[in-house]
C-alpha positions in Angstrom: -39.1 94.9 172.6 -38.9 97.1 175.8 -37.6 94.2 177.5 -34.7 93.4 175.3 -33.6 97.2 175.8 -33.6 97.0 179.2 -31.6 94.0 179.0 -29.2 95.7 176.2 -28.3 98.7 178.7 -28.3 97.1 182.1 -27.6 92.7 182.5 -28.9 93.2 186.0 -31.8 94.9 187.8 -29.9 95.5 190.6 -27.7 97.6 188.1 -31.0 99.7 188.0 -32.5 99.4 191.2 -30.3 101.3 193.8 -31.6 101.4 197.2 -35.3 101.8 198.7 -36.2 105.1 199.5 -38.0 105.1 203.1 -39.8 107.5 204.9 -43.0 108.1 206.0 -44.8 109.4 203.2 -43.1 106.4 201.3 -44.6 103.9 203.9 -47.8 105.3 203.8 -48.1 104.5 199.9 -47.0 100.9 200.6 -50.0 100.7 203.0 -52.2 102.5 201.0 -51.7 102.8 197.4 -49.8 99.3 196.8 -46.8 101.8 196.2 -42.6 101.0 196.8 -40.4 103.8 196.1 -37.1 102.8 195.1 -33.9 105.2 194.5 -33.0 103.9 190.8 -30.2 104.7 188.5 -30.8 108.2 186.7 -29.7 106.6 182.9 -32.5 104.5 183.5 -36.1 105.4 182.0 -40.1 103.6 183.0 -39.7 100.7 180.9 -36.1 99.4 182.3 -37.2 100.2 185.7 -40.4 98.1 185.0 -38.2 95.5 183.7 -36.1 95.6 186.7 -38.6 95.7 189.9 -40.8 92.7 187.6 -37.2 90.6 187.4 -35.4 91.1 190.8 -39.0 91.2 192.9 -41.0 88.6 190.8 -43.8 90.8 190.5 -45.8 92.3 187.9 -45.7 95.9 188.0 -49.1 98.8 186.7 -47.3 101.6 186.4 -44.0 104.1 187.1 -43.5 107.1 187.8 -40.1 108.6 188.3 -38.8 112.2 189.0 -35.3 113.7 189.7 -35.2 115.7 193.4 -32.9 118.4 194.4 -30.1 116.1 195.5 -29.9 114.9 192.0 -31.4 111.1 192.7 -34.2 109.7 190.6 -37.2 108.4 192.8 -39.4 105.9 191.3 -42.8 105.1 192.4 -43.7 101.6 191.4 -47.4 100.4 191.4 -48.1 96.9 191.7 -50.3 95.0 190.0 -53.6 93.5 192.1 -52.3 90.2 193.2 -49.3 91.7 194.8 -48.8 93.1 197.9 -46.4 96.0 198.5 -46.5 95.6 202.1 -45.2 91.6 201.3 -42.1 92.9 199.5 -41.5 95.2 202.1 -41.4 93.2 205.2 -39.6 90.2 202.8 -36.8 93.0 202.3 -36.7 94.0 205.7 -38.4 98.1 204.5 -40.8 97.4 207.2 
């Protein structure tokens, strides 16, 4: 059901997923925590940005959190799941 909203409100991920957010606190949870932090679209809550990181990465995703800074973006922190590698996705997209 969560999926069908996502899909209802945004057709593509990329709608959702902005940009990813670098720097070195943000690498450091790709090395150690299995972490990406992405920029993401501030209409969009946890499920859709589940729904959109599992869609345009092909992986499964653990858990979100999200938070608005002082600039007015939304960050989300996106845990993978065990059989995926953060630091993979990274280098594939050319964060590392």
């Amino acid at each position: 059901m969560a999926k069908e909203k996502a899909k209802e409100l945004f057709n593509d991920p990329w709608e959702i997923i902005l940009q990813p957010y670098l720097t070195e606190k943000s690498i450091g949870k790709i090395e150690t925590e299995n972490k990406l932090v992405f920029i993401v679209n501030r209409k969009s809550n946890k499920k859709q940005i589940q729904w959109a990181v599992e869609k345009a990465l092909d992986v499964k995703v653990d858990e979100v959190t999200s938070l608005i800074d002082q600039k007015g973006r939304k960050k989300a922190w996106v845990k993978l799941s065990k059989g995926y590698s953060a630091g993979d996705i990274a280098t594939r997209f050319g964060m590392l």
